[in-house]
TILO-925035 format. One record per residue (C-alpha): x, y negated, z negated; residue in three letters; residue number from 1. Coordinates in nm, 3 decimals, always signed. Layout:
BEGIN
((X, Y, Z), "ala", NUM)
...
END
This chain:
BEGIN
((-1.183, +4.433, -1.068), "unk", 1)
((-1.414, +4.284, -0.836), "unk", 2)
((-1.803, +4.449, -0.814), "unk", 3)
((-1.995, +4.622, -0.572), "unk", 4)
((-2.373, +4.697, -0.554), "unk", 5)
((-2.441, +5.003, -0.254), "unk", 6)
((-2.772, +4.972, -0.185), "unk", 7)
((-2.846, +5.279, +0.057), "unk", 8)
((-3.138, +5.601, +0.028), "unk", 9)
((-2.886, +5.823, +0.185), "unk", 10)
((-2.664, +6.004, -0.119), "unk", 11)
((-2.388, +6.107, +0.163), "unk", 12)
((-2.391, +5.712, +0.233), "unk", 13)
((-2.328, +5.637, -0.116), "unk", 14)
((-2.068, +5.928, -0.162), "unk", 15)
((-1.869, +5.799, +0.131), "unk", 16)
((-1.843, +5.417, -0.029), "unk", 17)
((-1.747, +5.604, -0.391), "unk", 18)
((-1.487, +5.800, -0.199), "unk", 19)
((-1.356, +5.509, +0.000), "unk", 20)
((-1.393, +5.237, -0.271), "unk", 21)
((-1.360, +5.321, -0.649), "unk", 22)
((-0.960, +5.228, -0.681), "unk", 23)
((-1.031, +4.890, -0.584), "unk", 24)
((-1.386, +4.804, -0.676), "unk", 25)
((-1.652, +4.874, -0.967), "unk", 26)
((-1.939, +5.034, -0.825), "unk", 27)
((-2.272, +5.050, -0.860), "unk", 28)
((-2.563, +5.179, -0.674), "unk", 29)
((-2.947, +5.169, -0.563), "unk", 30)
((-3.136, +5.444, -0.383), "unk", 31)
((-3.376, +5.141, -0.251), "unk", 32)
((-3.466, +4.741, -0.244), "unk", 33)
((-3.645, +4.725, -0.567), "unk", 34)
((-3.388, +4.971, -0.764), "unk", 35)
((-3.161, +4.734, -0.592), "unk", 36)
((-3.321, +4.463, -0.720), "unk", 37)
((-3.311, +4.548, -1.062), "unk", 38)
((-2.947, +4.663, -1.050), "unk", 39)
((-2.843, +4.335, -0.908), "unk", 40)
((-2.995, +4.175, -1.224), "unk", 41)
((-2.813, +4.412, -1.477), "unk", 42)
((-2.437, +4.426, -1.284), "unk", 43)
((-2.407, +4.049, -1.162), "unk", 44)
((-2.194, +4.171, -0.853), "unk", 45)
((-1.950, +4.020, -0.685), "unk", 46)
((-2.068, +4.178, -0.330), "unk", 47)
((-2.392, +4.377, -0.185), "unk", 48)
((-2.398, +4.625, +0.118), "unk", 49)
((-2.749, +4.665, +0.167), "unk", 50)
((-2.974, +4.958, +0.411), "unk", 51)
((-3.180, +4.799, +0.674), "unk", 52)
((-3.405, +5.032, +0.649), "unk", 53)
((-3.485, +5.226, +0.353), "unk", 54)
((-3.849, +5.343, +0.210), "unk", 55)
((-4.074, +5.170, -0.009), "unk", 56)
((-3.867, +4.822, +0.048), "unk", 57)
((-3.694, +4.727, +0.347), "unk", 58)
((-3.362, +4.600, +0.366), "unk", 59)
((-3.474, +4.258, +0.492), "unk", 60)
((-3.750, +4.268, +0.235), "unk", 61)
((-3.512, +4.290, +0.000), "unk", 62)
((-3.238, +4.062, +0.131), "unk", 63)
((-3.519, +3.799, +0.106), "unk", 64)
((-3.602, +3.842, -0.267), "unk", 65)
((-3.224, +3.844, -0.327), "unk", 66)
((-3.130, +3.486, -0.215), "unk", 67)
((-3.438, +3.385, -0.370), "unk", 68)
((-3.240, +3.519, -0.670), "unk", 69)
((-2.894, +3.404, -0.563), "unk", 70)
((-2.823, +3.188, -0.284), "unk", 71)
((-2.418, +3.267, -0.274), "unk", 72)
((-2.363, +3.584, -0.320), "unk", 73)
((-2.221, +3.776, -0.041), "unk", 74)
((-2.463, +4.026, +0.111), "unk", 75)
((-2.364, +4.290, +0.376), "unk", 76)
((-2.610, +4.429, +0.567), "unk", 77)
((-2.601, +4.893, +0.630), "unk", 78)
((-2.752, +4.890, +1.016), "unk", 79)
((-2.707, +5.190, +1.272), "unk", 80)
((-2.656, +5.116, +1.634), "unk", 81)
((-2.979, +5.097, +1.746), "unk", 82)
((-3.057, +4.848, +1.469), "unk", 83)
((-2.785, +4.589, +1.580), "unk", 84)
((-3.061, +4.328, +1.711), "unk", 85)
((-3.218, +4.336, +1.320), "unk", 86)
((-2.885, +4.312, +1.162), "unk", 87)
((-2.816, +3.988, +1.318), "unk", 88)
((-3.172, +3.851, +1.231), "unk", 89)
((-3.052, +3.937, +0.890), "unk", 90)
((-2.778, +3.711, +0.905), "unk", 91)
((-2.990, +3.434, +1.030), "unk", 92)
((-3.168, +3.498, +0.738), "unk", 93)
((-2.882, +3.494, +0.483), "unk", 94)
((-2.705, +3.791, +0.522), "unk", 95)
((-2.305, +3.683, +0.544), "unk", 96)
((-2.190, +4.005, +0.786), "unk", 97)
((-2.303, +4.340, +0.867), "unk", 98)
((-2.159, +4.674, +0.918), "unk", 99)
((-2.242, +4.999, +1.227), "unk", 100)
((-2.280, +5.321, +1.120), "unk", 101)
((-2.089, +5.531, +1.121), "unk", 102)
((-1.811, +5.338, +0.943), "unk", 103)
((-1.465, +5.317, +1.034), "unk", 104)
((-1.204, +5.306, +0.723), "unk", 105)
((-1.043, +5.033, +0.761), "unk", 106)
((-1.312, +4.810, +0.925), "unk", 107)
((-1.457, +4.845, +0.596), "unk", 108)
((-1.180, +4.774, +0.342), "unk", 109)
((-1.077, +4.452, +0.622), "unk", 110)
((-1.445, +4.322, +0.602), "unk", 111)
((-1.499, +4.385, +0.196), "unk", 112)
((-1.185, +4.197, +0.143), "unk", 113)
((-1.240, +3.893, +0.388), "unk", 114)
((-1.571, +3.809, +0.230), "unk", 115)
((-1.495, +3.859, -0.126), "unk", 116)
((-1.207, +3.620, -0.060), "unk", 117)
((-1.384, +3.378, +0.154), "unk", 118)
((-1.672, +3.330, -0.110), "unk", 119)
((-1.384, +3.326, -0.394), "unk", 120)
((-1.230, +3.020, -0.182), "unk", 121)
((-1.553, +2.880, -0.183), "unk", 122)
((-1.665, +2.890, -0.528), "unk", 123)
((-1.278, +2.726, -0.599), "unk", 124)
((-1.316, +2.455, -0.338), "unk", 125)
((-1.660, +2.348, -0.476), "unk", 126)
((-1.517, +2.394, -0.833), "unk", 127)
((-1.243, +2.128, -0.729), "unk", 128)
((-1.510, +1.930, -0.573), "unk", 129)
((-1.691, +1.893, -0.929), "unk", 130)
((-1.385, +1.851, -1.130), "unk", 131)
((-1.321, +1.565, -0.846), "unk", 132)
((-1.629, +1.385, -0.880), "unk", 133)
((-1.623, +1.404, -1.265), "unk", 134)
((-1.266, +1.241, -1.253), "unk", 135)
((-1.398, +0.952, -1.059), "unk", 136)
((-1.712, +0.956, -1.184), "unk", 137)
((-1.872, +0.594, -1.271), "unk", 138)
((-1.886, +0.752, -1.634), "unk", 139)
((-1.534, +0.776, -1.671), "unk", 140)
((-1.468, +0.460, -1.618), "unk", 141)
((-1.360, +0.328, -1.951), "unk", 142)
((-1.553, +0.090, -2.135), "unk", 143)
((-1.873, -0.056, -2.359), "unk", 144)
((-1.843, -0.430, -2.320), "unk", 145)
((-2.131, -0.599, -2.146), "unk", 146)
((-1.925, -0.646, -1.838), "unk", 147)
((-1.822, -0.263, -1.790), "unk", 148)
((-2.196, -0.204, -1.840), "unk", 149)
((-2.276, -0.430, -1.562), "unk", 150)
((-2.028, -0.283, -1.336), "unk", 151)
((-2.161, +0.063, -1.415), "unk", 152)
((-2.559, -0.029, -1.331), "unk", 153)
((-2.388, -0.181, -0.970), "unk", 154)
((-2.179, +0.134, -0.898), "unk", 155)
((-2.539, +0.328, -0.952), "unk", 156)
((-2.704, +0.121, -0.732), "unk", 157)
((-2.453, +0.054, -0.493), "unk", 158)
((-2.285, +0.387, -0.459), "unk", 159)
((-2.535, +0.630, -0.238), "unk", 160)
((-2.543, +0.328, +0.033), "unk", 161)
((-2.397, +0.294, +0.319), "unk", 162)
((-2.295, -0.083, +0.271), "unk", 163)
((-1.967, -0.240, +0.247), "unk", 164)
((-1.810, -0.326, -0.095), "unk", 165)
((-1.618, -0.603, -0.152), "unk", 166)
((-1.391, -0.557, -0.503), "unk", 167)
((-1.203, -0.813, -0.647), "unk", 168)
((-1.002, -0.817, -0.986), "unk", 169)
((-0.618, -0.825, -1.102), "unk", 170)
((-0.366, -0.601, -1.061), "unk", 171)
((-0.395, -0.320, -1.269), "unk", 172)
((-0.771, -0.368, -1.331), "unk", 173)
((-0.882, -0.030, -1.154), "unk", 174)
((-1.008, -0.131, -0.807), "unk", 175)
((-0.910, +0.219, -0.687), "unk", 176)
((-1.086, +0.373, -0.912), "unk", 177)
((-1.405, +0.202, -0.881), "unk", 178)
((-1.343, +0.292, -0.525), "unk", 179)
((-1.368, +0.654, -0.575), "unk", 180)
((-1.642, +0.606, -0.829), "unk", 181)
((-1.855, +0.462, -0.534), "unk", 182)
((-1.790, +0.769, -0.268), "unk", 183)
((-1.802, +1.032, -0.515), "unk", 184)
((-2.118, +0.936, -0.654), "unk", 185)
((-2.266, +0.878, -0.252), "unk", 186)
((-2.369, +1.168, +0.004), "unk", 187)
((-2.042, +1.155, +0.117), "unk", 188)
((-1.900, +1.293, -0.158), "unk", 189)
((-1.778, +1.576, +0.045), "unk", 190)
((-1.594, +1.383, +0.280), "unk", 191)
((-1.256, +1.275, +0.314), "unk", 192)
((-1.142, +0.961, +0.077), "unk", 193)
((-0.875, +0.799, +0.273), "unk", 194)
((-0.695, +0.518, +0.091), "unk", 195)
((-0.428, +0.274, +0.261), "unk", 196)
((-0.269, -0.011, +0.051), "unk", 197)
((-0.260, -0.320, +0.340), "unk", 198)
((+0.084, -0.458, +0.135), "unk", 199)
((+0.286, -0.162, +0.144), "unk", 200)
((+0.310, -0.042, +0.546), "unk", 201)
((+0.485, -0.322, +0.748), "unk", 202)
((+0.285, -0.484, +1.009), "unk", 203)
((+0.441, -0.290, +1.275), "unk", 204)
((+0.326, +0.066, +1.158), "unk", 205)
((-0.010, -0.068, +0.988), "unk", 206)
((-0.229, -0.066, +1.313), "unk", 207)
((-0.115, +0.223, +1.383), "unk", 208)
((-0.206, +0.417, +1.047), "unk", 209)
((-0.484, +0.303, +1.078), "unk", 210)
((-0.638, +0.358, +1.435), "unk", 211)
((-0.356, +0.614, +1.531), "unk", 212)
((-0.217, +0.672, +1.900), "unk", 213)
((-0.145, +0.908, +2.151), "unk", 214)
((+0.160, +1.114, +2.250), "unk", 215)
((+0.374, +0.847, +2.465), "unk", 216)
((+0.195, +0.505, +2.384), "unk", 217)
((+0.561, +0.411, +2.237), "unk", 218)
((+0.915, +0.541, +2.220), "unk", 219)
((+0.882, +0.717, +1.909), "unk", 220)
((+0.547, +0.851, +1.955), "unk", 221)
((+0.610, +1.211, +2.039), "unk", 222)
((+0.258, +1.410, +1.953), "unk", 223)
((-0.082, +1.206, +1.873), "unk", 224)
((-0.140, +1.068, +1.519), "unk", 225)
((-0.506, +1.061, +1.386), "unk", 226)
((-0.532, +0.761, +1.225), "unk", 227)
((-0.713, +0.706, +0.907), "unk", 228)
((-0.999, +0.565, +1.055), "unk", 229)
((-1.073, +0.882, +1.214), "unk", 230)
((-0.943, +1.131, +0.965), "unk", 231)
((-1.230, +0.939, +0.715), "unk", 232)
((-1.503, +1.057, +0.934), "unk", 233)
((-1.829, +1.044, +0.703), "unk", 234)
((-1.662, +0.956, +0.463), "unk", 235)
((-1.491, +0.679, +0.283), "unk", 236)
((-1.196, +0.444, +0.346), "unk", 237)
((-1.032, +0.249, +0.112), "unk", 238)
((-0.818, -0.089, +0.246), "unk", 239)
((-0.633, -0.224, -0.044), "unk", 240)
((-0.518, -0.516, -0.046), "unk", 241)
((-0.683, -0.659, +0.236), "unk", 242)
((-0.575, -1.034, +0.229), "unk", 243)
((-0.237, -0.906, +0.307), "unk", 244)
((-0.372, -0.770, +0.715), "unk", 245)
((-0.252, -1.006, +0.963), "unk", 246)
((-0.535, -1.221, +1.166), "unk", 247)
((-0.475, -0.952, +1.491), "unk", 248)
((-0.543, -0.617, +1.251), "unk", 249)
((-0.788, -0.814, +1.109), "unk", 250)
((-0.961, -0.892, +1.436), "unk", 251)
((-0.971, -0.485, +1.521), "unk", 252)
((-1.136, -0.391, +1.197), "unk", 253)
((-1.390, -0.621, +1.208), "unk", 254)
((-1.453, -0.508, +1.553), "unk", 255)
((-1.457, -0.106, +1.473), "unk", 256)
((-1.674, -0.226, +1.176), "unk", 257)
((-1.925, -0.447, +1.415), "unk", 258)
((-1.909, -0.110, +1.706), "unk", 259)
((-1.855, +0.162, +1.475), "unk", 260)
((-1.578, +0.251, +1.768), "unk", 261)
((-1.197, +0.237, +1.874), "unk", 262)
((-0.948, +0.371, +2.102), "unk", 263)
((-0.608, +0.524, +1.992), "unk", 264)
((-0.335, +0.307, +2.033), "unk", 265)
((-0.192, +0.403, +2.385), "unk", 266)
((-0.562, +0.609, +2.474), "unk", 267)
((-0.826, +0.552, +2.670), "unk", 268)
((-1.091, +0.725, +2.499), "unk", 269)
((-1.369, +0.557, +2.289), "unk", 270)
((-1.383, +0.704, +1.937), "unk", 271)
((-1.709, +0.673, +1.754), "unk", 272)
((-1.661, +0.724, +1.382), "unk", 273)
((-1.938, +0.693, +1.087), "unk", 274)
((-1.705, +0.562, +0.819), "unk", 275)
((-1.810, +0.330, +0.515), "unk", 276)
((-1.555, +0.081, +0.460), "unk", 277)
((-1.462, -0.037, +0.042), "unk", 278)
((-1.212, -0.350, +0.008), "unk", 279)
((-1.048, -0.484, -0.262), "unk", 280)
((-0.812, -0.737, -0.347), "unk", 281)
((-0.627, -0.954, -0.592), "unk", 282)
((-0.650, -1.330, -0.384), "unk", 283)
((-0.929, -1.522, -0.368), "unk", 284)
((-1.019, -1.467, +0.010), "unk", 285)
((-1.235, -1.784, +0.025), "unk", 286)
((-0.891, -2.016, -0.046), "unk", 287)
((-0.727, -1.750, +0.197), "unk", 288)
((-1.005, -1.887, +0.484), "unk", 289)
((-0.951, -2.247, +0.395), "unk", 290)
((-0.560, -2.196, +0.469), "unk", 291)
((-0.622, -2.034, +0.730), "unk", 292)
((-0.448, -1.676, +0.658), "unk", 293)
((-0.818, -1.447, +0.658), "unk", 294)
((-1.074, -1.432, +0.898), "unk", 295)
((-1.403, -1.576, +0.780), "unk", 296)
((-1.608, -1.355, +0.988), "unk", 297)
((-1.415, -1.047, +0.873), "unk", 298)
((-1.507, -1.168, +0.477), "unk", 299)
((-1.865, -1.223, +0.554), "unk", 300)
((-1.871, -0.871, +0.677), "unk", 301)
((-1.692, -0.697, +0.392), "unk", 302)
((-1.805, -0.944, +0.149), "unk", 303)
((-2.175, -0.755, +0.170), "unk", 304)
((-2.179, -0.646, -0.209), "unk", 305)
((-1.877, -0.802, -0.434), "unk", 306)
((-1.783, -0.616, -0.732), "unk", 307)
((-1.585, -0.824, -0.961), "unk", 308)
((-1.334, -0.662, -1.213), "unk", 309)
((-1.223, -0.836, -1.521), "unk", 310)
((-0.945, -0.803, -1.665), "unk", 311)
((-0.890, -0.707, -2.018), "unk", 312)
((-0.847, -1.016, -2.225), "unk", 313)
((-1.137, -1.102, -2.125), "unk", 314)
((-1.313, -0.735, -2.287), "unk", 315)
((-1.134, -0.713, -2.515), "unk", 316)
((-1.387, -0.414, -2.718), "unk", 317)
((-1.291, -0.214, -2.481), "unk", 318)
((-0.900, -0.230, -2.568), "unk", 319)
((-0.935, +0.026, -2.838), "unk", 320)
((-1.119, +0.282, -2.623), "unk", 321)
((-0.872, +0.255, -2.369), "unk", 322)
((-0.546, +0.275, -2.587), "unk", 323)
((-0.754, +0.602, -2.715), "unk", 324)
((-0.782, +0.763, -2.353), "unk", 325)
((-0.484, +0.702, -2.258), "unk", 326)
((-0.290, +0.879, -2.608), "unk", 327)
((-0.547, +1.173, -2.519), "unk", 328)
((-0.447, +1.189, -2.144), "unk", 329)
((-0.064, +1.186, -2.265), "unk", 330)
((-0.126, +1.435, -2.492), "unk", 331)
((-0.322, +1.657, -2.210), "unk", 332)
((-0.027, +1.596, -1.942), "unk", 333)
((+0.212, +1.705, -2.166), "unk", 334)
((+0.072, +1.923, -2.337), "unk", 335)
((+0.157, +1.740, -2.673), "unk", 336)
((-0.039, +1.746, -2.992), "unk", 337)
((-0.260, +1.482, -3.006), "unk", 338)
((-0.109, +1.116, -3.136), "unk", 339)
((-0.323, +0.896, -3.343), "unk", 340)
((-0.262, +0.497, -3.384), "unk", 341)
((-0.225, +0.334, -3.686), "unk", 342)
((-0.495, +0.046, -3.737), "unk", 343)
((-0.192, -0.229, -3.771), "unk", 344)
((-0.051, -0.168, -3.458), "unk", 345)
((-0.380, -0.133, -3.271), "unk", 346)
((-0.467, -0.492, -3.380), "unk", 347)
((-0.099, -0.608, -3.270), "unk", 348)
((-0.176, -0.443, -2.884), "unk", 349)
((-0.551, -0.568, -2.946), "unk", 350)
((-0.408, -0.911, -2.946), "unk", 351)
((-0.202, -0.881, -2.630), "unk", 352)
((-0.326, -1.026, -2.311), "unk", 353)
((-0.234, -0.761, -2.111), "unk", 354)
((-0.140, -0.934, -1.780), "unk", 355)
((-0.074, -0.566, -1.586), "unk", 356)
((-0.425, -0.460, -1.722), "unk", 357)
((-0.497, -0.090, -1.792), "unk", 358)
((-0.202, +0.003, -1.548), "unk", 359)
((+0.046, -0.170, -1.774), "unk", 360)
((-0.139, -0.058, -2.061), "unk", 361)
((-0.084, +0.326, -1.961), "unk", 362)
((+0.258, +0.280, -1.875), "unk", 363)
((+0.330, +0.158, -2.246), "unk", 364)
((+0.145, +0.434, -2.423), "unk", 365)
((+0.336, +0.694, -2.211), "unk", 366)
((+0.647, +0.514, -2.293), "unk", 367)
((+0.575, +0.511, -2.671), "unk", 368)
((+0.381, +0.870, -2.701), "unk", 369)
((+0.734, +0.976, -2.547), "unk", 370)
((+0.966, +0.835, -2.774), "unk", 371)
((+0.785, +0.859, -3.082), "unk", 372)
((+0.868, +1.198, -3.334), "unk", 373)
((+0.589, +1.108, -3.506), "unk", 374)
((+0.224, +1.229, -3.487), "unk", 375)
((+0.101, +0.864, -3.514), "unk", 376)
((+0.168, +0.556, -3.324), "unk", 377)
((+0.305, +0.259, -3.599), "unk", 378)
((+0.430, -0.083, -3.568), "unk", 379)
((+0.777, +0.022, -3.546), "unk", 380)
((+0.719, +0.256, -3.203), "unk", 381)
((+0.576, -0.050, -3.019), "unk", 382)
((+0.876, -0.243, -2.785), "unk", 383)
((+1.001, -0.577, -2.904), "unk", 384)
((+0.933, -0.663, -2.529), "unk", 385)
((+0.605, -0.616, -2.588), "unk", 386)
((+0.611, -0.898, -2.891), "unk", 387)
((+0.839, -1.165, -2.732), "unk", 388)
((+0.570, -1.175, -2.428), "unk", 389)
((+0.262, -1.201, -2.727), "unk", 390)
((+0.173, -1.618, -2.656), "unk", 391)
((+0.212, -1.628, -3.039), "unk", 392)
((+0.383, -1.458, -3.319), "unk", 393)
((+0.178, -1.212, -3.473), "unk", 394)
((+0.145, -1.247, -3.839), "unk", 395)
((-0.002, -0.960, -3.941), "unk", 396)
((+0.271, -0.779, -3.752), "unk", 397)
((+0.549, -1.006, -3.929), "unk", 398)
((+0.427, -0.941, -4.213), "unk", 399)
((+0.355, -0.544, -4.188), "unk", 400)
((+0.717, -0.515, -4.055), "unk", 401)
((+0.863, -0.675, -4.323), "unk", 402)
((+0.971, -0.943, -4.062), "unk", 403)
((+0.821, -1.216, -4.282), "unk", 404)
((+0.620, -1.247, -4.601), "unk", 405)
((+0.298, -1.323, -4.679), "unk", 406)
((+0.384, -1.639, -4.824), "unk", 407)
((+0.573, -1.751, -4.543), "unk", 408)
((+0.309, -1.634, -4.290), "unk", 409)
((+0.031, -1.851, -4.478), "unk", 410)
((+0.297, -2.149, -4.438), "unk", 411)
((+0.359, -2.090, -4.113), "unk", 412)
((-0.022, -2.104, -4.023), "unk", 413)
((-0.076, -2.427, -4.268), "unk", 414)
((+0.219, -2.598, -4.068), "unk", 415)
((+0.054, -2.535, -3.736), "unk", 416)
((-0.322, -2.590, -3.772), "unk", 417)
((-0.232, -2.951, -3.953), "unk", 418)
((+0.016, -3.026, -3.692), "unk", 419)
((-0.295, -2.984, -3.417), "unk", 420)
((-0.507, -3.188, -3.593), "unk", 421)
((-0.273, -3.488, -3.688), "unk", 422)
((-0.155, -3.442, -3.277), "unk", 423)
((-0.501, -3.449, -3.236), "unk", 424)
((-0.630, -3.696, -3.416), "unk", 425)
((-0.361, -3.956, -3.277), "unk", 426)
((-0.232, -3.852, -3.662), "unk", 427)
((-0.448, -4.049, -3.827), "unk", 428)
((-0.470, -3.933, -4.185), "unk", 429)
((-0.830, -3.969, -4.275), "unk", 430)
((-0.987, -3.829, -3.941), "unk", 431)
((-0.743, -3.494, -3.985), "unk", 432)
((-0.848, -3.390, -4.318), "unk", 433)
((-1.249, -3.437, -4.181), "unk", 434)
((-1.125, -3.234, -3.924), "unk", 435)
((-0.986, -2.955, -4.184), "unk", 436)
((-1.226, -3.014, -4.393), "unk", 437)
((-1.024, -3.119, -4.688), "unk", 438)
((-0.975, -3.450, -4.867), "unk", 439)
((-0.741, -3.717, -4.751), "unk", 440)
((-0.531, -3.697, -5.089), "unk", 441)
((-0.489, -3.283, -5.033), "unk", 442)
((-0.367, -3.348, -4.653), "unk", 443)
((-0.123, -3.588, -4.743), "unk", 444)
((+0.037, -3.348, -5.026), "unk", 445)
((+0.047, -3.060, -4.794), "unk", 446)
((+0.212, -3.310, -4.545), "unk", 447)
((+0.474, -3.416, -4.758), "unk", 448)
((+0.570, -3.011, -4.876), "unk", 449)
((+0.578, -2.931, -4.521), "unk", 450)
((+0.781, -3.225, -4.387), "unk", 451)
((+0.521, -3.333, -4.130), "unk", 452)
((+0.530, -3.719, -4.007), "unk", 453)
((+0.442, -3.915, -3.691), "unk", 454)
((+0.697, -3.781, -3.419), "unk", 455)
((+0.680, -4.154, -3.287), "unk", 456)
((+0.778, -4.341, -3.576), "unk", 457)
((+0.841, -4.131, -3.819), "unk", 458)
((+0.593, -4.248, -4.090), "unk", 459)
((+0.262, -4.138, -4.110), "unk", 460)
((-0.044, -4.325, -4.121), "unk", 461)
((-0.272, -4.373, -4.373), "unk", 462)
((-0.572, -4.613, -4.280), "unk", 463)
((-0.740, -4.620, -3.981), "unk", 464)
((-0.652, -4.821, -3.654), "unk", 465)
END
């Protein structure tokens, strides 16, 4: 049950409110500012009709010392009719609404009701707002390697700017994400985001998502469409994949971002629009200019600050945190218990390359989180796909999966690190075993148990040429 603080000197005043009021609200009461004050303090309401005028303190006295207390809370100001003129200088000074007496029924229940629920919508949108910015906050980016520290110093110093971004990293490697990092961490946090992937809307319909048009400008075109130019307003706009625009789109956004202006496709009206623009691709957009496919005035303008993403076999420290987050996000969606990894088959997906990056990487731990009946990941829930794409057999996960054994592992490795350094050394016996660090006499045992010779001839050689 919602709560009310009356703040009023007249008891019939008061009386009326408990008579009207106390099925749907808790009430409480003042007989002046500073009892009101005080009460305010001790009740934490959700709503306060407060008396302009009242002894001792005044009603805008008191409104005063309350948003000093509490910016947000909703605050009703008491007023008779000759007292209308004050009433509104109360809301310039804070108040959100105030009520004539006498009061009318249902004027009152109508008004108690709006504002409670418009200040409840307001506390929820600013509570999505936070849990937004802490979702694409820089610091949930994933990762303690040297360049994921980097990349979180730039998006600090890049982010509250209004300057173009350039990023540029695989597939997979989290270029959206930085993305939002950047414009939730700016001042235009509470702007739209507007994302458009360049790759996935045919040419056709691109220019048109993008700068809109006006009822008629084409067959189909029944009503106007905003495009998202305009729709991200002081805000943000995110073109993914922007080596896939064609040289005429690309000639129009470099224009709107030299102007800071368009015109709906079909329109004649000049739309001005603040609107930071973030890239981000996968191609390198310098060997795009030489052949000709990008614009080289349209890279020097987005190319202002380049953020480059690597991808994960090249950090790989951060492999473990990530498998981590992503079991504990599982778990969360699902609402699963959550899954542990055993250390053998976190070295096995420590050793993978990873070509998809963290988006292939998610997509695997959902796939094995849902298939496992186990509470911990093992060797035995990871795919074989998984292993025939490793670049070399694992031994440790041979081994561990009873695959191979030891013994056979150790040969296996024997075999191939002499085979590189007889291929090599041109396999020349004596500059091998320096190379292996063993004697001539214990390379050419180990040669003879494993079979090894000279692929050209056959033989092997023992002096030197």
């Amino acid at each position: 049950m919602k709560k009310i603080l009356v703040i009023d000197d007249e008891m019939s005043v008061q009386e009326s409110f408990r008579n009207i009021l106390k099925r749907e609200y808790a009430l409480a009461f003042a007989s002046n500012g500073a009892e009101g004050i005080q009460r305010f303090r001790e009740v934490s309401p959700d709503l306060i009709l407060l008396d302009l005028i009242m002894p001792e303190m005044d009603g805008m006295t008191a409104l005063k010392r309350l948003r000093e207390i509490d910016a947000n809370v909703p605050i009703i100001m008491l007023t008779a009719a000759r007292t209308i003129k004050t009433a509104v200088e109360a809301m310039k000074a804070g108040a959100d609404d105030y009520l004539t007496k006498p009061f009318e029924l249902e004027e009152i229940k109508w008004l108690l009701a709006k504002t409670i629920s418009n200040r409840d919508l307001e506390r929820e949108v600013q509570a999505l707002r936070t849990e937004i910015s802490k979702r694409y906050g820089y610091e949930n980016i994933i990762g303690n390697s040297r360049p994921m520290q980097e990349l979180f110093e730039k998006i600090k110093h890049v982010a509250d700017t209004k300057t173009t971004v350039l990023i540029l990293g695989e597939s997979g490697t989290g270029k959206e994400l930085v993305a939002k990092a950047l414009h939730y961490n700016s001042g235009r946090r509470n702007a739209p985001f507007m994302a458009i992937n360049c790759a996935a809307i045919p040419e056709t319909l691109l220019e048109t998502e993008l700068f809109g048009h006006e009822r008629g400008a084409f067959t189909d075109a029944q009503t106007r469409r905003i495009g998202r130019f305009e729709q991200a307003h002081r805000g943000t706009l995110f073109l993914d994949e922007v080596a896939e625009l064609s040289l005429p789109c690309q000639a129009k956004i470099l224009r709107v971002l030299e102007e800071r202006r368009f015109m709906r496709i079909g329109g004649s009206e000049t739309i001005e629009v603040d609107v930071r623009v973030i890239a981000a691709t996968n191609k390198d957009l310098e060997e795009e200019i030489r052949k000709g496919r990008f614009r080289e005035d349209l890279y020097y303008r987005i190319n202002v600050i380049p953020i480059v993403l690597q991808p994960l076999r090249n950090r790989r420290e951060d492999i473990p945190l990530l498998i981590k987050h992503f079991l504990d996000k599982k778990a969360r969606e699902e609402a699963l218990p959550p899954k542990s990894i055993a250390p053998e088959a976190m070295e096995v997906l420590c050793q993978y390359d990873w070509p998809g990056n963290a988006r292939e990487m998610e997509n695997l731990i959902e796939q094995m989180v849902t298939l496992s009946s186990s509470d911990r990941i093992d060797l035995n829930d990871i795919p074989p796909t998984l292993r025939k794409r490793l670049n070399q057999p694992n031994p440790n996960w041979m081994i561990l999966s009873g695959e191979i054994t030891l013994e056979q592992a150790v040969e296996r490795l024997e075999r191939q690190m002499i085979s590189e350094a007889l291929r090599r050394c041109n396999y020349v016996q004596t500059r091998a075993a320096q190379m292996l660090g063993i004697s001539r006499r214990q390379l050419k045992y180990k040669m003879d148990a494993l079979g090894l010779t000279d692929p050209k001839n056959g033989s092997k050689k023992d002096d030197e040429e």
